[in-house]
VOFI-649535 format. One record per residue: residue in one letter; y, x, z of N, C-alpha, C in turn. Coordinates in pm, 1 decimal. Atoms other than C-alpha are relative to their C-alpha. Layout:
! VOFI-649535
A	Y	X	Z	Y	X	Z	Y	X	Z
...
***
This chain:
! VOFI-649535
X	-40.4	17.2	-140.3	1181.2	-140.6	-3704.6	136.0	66.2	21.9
X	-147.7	-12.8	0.0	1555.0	-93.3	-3633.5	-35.7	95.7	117.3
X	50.5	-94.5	-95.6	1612.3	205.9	-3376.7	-18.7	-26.7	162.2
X	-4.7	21.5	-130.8	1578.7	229.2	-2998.0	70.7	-69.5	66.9
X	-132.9	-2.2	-62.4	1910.1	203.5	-2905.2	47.3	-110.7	-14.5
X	-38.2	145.3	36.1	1980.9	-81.4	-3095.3	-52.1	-138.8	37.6
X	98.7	98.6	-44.0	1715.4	-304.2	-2985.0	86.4	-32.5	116.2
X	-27.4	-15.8	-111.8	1829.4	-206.2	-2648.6	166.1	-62.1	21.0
X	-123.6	25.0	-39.9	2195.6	-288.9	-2699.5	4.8	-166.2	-55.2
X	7.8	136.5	32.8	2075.3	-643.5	-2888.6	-30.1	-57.5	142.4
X	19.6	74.0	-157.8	1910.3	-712.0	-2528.9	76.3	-60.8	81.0
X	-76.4	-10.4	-89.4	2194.7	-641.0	-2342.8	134.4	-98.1	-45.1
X	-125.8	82.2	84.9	2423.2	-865.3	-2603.8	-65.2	-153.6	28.7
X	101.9	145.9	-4.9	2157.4	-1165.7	-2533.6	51.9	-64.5	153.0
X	-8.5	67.4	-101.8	2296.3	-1424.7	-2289.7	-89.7	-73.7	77.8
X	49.9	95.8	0.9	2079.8	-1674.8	-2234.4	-137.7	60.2	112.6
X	104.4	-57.3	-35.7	1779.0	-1554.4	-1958.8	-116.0	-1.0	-40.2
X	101.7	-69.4	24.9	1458.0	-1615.1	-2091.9	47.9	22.0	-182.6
X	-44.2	-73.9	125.5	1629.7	-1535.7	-2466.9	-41.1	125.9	-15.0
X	34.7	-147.3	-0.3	1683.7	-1222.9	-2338.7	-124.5	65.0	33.0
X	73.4	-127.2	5.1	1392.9	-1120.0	-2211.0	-170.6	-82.9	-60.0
X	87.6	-11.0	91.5	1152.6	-1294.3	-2475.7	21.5	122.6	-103.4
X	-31.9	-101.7	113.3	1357.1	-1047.4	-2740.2	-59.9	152.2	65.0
X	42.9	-144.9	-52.0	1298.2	-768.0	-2472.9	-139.8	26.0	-28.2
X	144.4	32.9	19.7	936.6	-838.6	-2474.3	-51.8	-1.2	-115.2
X	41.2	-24.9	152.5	930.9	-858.7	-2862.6	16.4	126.1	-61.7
X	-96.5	-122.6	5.9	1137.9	-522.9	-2863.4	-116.8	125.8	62.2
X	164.3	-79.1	-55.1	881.4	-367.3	-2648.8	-138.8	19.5	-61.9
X	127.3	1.1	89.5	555.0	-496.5	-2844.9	43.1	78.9	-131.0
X	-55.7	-81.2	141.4	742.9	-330.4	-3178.6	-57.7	140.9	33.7
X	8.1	-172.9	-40.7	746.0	-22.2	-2983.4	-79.7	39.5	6.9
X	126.9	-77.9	-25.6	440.1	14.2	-2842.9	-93.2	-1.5	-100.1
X	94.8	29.6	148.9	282.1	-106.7	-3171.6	-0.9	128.5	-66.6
X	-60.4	-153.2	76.3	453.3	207.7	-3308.9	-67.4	95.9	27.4
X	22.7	-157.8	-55.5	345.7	463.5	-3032.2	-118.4	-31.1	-4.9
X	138.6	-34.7	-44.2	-2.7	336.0	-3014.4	-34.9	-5.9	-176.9
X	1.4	-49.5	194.6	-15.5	423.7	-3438.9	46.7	111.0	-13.1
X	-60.3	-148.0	39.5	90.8	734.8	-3375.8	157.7	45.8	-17.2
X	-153.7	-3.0	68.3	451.3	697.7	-3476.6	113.7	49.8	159.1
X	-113.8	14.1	-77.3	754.2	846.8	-3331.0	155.4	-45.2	-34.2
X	-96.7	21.4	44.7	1027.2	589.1	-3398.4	160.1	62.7	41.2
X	-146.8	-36.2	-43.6	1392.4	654.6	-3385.4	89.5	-25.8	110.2
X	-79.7	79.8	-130.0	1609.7	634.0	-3114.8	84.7	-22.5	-44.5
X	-154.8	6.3	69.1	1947.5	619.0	-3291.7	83.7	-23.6	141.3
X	-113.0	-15.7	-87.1	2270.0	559.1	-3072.5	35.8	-166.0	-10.6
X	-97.1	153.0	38.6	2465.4	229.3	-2982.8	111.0	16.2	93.4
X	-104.9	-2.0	-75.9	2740.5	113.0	-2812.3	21.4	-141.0	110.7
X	32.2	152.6	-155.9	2616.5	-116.6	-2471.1	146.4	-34.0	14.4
X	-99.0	78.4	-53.3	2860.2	-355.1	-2348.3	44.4	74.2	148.9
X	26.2	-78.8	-124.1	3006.8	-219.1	-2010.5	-60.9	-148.7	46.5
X	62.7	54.1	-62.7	2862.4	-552.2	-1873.6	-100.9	-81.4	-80.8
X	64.4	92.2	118.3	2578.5	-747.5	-2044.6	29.7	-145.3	24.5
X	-38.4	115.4	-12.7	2618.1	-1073.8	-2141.8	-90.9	-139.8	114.3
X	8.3	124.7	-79.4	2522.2	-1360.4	-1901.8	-8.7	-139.2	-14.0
X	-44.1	122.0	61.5	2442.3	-1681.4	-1920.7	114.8	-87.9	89.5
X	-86.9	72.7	-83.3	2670.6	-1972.4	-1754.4	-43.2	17.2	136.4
X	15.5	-16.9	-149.3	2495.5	-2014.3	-1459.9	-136.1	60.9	42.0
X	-48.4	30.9	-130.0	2381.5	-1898.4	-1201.7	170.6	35.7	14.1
X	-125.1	-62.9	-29.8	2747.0	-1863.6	-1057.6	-32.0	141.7	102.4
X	36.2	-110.3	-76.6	2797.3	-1524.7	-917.8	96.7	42.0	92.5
X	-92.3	20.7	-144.5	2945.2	-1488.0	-545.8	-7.7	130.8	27.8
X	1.1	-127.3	-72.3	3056.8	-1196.2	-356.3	-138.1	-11.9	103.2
X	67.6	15.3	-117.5	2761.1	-1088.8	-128.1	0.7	-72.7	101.7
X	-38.5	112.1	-132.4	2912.4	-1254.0	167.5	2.4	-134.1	13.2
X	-3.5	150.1	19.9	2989.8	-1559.8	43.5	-159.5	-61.5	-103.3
X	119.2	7.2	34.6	2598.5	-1560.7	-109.9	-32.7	-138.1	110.2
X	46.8	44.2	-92.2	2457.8	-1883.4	119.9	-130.0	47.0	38.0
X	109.2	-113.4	-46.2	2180.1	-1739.7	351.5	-60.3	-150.1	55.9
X	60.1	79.2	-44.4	1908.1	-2011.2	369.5	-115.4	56.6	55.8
X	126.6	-12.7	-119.0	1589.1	-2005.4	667.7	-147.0	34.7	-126.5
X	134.3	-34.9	68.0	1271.6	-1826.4	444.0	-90.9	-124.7	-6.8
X	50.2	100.5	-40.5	1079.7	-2096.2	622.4	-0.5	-129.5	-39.6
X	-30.0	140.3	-8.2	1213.6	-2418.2	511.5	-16.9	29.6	-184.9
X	-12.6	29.6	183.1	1138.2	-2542.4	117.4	122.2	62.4	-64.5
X	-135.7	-54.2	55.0	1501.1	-2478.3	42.4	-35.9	184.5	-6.4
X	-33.0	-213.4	2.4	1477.3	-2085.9	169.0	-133.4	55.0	-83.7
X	101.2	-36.4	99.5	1154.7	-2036.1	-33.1	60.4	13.4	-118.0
X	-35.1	13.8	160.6	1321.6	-2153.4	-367.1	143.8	85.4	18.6
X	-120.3	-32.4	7.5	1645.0	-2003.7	-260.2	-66.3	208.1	-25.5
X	77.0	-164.8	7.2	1400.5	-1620.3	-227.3	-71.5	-21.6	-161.6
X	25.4	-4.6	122.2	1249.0	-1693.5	-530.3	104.6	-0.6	-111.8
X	-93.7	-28.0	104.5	1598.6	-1727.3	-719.9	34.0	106.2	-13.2
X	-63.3	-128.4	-17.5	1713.4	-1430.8	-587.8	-104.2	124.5	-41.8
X	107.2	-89.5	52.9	1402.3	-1194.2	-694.2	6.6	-80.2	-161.2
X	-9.0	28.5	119.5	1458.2	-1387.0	-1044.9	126.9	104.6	-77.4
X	-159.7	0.3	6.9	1834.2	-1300.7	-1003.1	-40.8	178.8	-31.0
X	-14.4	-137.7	31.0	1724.5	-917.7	-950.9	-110.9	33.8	-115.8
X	96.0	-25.1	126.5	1470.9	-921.4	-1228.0	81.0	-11.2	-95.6
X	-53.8	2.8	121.9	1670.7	-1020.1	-1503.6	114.0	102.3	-11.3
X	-110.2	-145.7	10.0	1967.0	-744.0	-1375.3	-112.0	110.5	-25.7
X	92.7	-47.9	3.5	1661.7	-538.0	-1352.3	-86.9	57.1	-196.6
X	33.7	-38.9	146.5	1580.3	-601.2	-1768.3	100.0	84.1	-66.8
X	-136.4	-82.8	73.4	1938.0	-495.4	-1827.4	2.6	155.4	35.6
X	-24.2	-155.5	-62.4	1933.4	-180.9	-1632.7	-97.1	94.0	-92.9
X	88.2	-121.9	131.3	1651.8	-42.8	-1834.8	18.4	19.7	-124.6
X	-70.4	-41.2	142.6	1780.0	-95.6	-2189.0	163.8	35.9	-1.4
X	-139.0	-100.7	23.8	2091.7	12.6	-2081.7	-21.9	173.0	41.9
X	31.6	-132.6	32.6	1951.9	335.7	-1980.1	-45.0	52.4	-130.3
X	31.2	-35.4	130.0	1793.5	354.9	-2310.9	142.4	31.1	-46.1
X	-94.5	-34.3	110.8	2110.1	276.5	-2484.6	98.3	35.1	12.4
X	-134.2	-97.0	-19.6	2384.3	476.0	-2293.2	-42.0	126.1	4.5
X	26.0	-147.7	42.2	2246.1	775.9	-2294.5	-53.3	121.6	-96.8
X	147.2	-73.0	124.5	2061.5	881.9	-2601.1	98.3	93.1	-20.0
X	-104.1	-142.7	-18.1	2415.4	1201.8	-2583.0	-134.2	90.3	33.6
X	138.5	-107.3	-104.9	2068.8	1354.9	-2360.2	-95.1	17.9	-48.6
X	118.3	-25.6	90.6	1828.8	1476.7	-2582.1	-141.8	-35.6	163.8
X	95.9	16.0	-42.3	1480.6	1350.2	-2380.2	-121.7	-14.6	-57.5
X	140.8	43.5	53.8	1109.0	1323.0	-2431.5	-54.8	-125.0	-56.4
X	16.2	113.8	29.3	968.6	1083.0	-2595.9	-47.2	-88.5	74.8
X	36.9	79.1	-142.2	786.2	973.6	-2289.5	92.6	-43.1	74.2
X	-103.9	89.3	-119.7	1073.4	879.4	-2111.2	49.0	-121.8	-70.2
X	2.9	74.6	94.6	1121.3	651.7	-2394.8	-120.5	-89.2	19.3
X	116.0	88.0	-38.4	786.3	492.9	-2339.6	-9.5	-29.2	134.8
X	2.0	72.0	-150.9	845.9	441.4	-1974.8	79.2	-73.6	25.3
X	-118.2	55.5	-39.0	1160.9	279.5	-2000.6	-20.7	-126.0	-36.5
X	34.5	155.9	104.4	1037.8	33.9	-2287.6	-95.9	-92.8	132.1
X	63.4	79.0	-60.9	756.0	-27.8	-2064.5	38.6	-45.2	126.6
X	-20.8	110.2	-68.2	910.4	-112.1	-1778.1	112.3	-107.6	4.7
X	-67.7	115.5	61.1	1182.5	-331.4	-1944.1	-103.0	-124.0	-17.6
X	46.8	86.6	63.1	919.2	-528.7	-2070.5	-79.0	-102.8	117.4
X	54.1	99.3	-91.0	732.3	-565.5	-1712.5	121.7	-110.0	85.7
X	-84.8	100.5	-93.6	1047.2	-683.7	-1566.3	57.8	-86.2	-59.6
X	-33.9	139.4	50.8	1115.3	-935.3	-1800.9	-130.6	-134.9	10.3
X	81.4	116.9	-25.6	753.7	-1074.0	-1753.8	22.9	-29.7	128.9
X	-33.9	5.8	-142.2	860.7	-1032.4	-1371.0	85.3	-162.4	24.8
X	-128.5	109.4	-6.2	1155.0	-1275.5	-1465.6	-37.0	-170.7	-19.7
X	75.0	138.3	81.4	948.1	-1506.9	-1671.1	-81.9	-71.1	177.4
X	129.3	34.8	-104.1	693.2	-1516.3	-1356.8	70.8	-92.0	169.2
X	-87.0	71.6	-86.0	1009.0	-1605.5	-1125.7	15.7	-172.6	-64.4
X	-62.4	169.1	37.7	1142.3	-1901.9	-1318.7	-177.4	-104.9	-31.4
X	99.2	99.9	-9.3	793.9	-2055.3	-1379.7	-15.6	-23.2	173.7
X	5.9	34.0	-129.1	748.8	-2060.1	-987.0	102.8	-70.1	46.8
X	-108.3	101.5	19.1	1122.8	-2225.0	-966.2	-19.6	-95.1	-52.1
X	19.8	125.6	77.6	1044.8	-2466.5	-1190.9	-156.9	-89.2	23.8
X	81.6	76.2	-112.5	688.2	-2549.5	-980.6	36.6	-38.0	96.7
X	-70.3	54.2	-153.2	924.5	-2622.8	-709.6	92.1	-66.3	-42.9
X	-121.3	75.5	66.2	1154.0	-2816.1	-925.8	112.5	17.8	-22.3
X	-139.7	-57.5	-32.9	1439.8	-2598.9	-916.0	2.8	108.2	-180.1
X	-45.8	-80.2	117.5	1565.7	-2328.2	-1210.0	54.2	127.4	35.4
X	-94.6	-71.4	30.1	1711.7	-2025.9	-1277.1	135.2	-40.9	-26.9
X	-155.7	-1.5	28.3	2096.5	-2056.1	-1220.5	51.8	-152.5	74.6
X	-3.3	101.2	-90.2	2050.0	-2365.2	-996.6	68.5	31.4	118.0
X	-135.7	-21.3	-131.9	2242.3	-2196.9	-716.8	38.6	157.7	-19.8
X	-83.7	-111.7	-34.8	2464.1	-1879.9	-651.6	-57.1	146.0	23.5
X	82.7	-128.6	52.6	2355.5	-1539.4	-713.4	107.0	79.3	61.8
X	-84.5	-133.1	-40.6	2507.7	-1199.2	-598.5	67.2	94.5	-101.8
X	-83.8	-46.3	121.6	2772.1	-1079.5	-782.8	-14.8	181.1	-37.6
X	50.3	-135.6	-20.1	2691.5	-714.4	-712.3	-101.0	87.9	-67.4
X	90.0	-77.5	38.5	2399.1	-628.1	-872.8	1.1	62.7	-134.5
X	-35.9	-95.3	94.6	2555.9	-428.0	-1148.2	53.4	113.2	33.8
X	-66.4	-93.3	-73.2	2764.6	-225.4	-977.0	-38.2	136.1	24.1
X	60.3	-112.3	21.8	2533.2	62.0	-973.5	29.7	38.8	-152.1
X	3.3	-71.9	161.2	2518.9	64.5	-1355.4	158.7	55.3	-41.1
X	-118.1	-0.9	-11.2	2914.4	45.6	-1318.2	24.7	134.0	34.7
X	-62.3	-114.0	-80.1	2949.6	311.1	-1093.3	-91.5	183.0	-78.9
X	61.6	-152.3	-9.3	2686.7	579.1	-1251.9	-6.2	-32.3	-169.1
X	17.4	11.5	133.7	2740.6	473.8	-1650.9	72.0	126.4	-81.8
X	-12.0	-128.9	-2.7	2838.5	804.6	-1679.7	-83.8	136.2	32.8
X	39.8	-126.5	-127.0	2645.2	992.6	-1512.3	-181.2	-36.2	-40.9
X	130.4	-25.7	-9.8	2250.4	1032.3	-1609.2	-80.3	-9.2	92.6
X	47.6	-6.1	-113.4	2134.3	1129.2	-1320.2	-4.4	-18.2	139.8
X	-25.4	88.3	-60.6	2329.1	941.7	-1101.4	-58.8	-128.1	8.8
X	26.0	127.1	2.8	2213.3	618.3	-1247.6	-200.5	22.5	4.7
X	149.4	-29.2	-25.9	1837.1	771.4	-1225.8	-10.5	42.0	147.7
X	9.9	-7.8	-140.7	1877.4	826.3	-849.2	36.4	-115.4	70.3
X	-67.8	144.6	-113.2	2047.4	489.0	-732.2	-51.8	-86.9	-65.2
X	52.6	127.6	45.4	1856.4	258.2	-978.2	-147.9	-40.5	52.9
X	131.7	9.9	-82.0	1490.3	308.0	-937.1	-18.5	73.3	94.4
X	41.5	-45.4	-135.1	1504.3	552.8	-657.5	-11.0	-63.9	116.4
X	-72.8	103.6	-161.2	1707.6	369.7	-409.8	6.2	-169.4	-45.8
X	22.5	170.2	-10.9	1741.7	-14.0	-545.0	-104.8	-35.0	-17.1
X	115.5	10.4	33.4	1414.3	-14.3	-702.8	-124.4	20.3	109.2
X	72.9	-63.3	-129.9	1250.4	168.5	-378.1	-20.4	-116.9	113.9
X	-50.6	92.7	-81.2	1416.6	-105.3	-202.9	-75.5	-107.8	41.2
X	75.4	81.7	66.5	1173.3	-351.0	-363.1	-117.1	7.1	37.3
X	141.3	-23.5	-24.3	885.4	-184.6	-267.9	16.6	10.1	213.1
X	-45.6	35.7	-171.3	1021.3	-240.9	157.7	2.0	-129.7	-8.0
X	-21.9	127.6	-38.2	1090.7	-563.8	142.2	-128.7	-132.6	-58.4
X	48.3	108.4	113.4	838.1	-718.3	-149.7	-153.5	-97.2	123.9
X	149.8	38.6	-118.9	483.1	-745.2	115.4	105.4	-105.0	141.9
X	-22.7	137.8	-78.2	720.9	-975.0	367.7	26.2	-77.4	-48.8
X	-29.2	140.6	83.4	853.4	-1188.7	114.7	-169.0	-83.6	-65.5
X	171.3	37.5	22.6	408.2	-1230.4	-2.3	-23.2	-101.3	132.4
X	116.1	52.3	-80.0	354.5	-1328.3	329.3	39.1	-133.5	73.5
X	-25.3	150.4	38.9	611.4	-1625.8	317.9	-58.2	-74.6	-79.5
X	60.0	57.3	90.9	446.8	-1728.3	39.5	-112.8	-42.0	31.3
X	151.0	37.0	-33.0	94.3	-1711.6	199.6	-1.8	-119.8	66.1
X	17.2	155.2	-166.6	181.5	-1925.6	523.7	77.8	-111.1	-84.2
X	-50.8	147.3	43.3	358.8	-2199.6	295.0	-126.8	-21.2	-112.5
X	73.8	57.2	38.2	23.1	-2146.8	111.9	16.6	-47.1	-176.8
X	-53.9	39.5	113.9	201.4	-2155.2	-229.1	-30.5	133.4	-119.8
X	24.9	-84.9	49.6	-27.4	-1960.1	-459.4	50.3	73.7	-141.9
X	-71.9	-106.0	112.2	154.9	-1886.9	-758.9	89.0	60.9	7.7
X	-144.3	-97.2	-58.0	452.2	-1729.2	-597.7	-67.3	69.4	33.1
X	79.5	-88.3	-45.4	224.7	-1518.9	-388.3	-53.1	88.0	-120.6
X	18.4	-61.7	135.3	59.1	-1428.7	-734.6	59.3	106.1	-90.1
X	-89.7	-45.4	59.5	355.6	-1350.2	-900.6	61.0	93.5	74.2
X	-14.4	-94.0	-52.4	493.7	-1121.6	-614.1	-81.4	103.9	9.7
X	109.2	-129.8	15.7	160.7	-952.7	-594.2	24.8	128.7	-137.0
X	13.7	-97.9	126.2	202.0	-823.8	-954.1	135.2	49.4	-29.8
X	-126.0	-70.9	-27.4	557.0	-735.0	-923.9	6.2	100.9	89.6
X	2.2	-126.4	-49.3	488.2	-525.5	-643.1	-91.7	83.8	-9.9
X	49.5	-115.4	62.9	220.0	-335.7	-824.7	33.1	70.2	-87.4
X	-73.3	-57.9	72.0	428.8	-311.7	-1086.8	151.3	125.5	32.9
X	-180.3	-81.6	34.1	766.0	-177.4	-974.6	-31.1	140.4	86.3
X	51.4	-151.9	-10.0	561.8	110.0	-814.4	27.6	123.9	-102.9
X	-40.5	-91.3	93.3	578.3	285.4	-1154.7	73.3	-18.0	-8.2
X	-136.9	-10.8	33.4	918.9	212.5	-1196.6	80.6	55.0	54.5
X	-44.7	-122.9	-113.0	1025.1	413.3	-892.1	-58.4	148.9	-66.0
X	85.0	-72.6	52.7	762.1	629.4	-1031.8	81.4	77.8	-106.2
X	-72.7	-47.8	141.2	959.2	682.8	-1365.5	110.8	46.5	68.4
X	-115.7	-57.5	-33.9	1291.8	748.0	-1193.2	10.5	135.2	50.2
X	-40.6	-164.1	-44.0	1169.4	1046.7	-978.4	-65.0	76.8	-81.6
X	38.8	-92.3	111.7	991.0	1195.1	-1257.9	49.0	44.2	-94.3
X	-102.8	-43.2	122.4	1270.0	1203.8	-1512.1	137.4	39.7	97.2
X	-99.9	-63.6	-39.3	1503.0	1272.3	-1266.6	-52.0	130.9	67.2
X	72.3	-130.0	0.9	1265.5	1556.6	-1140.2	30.8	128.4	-119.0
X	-17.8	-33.4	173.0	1265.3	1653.9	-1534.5	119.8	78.5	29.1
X	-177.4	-79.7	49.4	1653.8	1678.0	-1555.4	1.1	101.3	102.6
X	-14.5	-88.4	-92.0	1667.4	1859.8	-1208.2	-63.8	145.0	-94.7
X	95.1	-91.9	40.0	1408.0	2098.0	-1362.0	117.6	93.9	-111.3
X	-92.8	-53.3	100.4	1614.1	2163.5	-1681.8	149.2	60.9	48.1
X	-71.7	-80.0	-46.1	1914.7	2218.7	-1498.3	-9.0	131.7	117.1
X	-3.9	-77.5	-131.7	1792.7	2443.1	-1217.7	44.4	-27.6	94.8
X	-69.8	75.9	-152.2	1890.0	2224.6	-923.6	-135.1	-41.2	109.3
X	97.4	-0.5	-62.5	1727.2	2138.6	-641.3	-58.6	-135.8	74.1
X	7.7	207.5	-8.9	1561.7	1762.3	-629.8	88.1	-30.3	93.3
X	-0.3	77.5	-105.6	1609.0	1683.3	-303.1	195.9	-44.9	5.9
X	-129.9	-12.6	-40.3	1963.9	1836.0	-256.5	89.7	-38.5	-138.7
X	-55.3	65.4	126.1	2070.6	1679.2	-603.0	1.4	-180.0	42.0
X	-9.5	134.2	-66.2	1940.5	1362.2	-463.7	67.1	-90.7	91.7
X	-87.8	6.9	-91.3	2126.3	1341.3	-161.2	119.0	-33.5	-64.4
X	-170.3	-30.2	11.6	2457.9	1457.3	-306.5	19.9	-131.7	-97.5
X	-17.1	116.9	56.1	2418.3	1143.3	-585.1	27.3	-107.8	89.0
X	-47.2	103.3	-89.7	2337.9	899.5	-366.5	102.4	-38.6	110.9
X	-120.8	-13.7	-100.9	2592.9	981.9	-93.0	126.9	-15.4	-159.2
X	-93.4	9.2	97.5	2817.8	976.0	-436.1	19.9	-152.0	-25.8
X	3.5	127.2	107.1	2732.4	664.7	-600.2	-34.1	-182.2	100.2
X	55.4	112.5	-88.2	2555.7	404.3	-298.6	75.8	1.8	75.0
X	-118.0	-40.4	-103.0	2823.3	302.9	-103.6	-46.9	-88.1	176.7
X	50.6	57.2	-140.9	2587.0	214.5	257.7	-100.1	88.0	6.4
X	106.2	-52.5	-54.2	2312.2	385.8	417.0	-127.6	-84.6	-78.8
X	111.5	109.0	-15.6	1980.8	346.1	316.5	-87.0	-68.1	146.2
X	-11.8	81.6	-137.5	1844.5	71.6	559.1	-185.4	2.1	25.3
X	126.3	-14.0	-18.9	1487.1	132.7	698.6	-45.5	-147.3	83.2
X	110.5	-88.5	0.4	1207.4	39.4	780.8	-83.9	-13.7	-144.8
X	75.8	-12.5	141.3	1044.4	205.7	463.2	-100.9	-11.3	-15.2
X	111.4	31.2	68.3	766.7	140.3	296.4	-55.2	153.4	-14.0
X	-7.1	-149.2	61.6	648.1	502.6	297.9	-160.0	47.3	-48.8
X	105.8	-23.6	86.5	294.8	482.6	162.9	27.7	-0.2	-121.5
X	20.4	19.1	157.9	373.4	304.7	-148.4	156.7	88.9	-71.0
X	-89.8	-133.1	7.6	709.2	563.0	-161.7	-62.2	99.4	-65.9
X	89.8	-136.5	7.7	499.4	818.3	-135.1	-122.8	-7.8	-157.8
X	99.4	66.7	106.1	270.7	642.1	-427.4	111.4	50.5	-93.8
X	-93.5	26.1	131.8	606.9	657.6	-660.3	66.9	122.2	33.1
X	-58.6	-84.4	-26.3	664.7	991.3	-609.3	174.5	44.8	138.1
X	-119.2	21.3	-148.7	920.7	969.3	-291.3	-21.7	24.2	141.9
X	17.4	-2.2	-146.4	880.0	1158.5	9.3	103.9	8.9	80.0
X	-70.8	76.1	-119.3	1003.3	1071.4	321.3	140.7	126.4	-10.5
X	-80.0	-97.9	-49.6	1259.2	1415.7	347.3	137.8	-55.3	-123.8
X	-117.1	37.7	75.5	1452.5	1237.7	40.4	81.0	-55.6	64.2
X	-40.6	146.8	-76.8	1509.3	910.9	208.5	64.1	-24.2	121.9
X	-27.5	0.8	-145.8	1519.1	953.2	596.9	149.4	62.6	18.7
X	-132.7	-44.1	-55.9	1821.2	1175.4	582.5	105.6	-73.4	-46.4
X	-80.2	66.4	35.1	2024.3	935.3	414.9	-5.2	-203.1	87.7
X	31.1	116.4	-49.1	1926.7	605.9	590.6	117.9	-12.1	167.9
X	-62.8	29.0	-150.0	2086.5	436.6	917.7	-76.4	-7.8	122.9
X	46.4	7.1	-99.6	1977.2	488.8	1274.0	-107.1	-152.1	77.0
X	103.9	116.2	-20.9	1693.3	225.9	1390.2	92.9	-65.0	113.2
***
């Protein structure tokens, strides 16, 4: 089995969407094959792309110029379902690029097994998008995507604990606010495998918030800092808007995230 890092930077070299995240998914089963045998493989080092590769399309638009279709209407269904595809597959990248920019940071091996594993759910996440696109007759890369959703990895690919406070804290968090209204489009159009497939995405990306404040807990710990006020000072660093309420603050609170992080950084109701 070739090392961590490398796997992780083959991912991120893989254009093609479900390419990439069948290999992720094969990359993952290696692994866990490993850890559940006892084994602690290698992480070795690589050298990620600063952007991963992409396939042709979707084309990718500034936010603004994103078209904003009605939830309600066939079109705005398939147009919400691209866009939760769109952040799943940035979503596979973000986690093997944490793997494979930072291995400089000596870590546990468990943070290593949380990362694999949730690379691997958010590529079945991805898979679970484009089969529901393609029950509606549509695709991955069939219309215009948001050019933006790297820009975090951009802005904190430096920075450890930057990119562990603005990925799954705050974008990832994000996911868990918005995911139960996008379900309940799905219900009233009555369209059960989307519904399906959101359900298990938003049980999933619980731990994935989960993992962020626990290893960024970790590092806090090791350095002697103080979560909250480490938290703050990142995100006011690295997120360039308020976070935008209203939060989700049970299932927050589920992924390690209480409200005294969040609230002081957010915008006025």
């Amino acid at each position: 089995m070739m090392p961590l890092a490398q796997m992780a930077e083959a991912v991120l070299r893989t254009a093609e969407g479900r390419e990439k995240t069948a290999l992720s998914r094969e990359y993952a089963a290696q692994w866990q094959a490993a850890r559940a045998a006892g084994e602690v493989p290698e992480i070795g080092s690589a050298d990620p792309p600063r952007h991963p590769a992409r396939p042709a399309a979707p084309e990718l638009l500034s936010p603004r110029d994103v078209p904003r279709r009605r939830p309600g209407s066939p079109e705005g269904r398939i147009a919400l379902l691209h866009a939760v595809a769109h952040i799943e597959l940035n979503a596979v990248d973000l986690h093997w690029d944490i793997i494979a920019r930072f291995t400089n940071v000596p870590m546990p091996i468990g943070f290593y097994d949380d990362w694999v594993k949730a690379a691997d759910e958010e590529s079945k996440h991805f898979g679970l998008m484009c089969d529901c696109l393609e029950a509606l007759g549509s695709f991955y890369g069939a219309l215009p995507a948001h050019a933006g959703m790297w820009r975090a990895a951009e802005d904190t690919k430096d920075d450890f604990m930057g990119r562990l406070a603005v990925v799954p804290m705050v974008l990832e968090a994000r996911g868990l606010d918005v995911t139960p209204g996008m379900i309940e489009v799905f219900k009233k159009a009555k369209l059960d495998q989307a519904v399906s497939a959101l359900e298990t995405i938003y049980a999933e990306e619980v731990a994935h918030v989960a993992y962020g404040s626990k290893w960024f807990h970790f590092l806090c710990g090791r350095h002697e800092m103080d979560p909250k006020v480490a938290f703050h000072g990142l995100v006011q660093q690295y997120f360039h808007s308020p976070l935008k309420p209203p939060f989700n603050e049970e299932k927050r609170a589920d992924a390690g995230l209480p409200p005294d992080f969040y609230w002081p950084l957010a915008i006025a109701d």
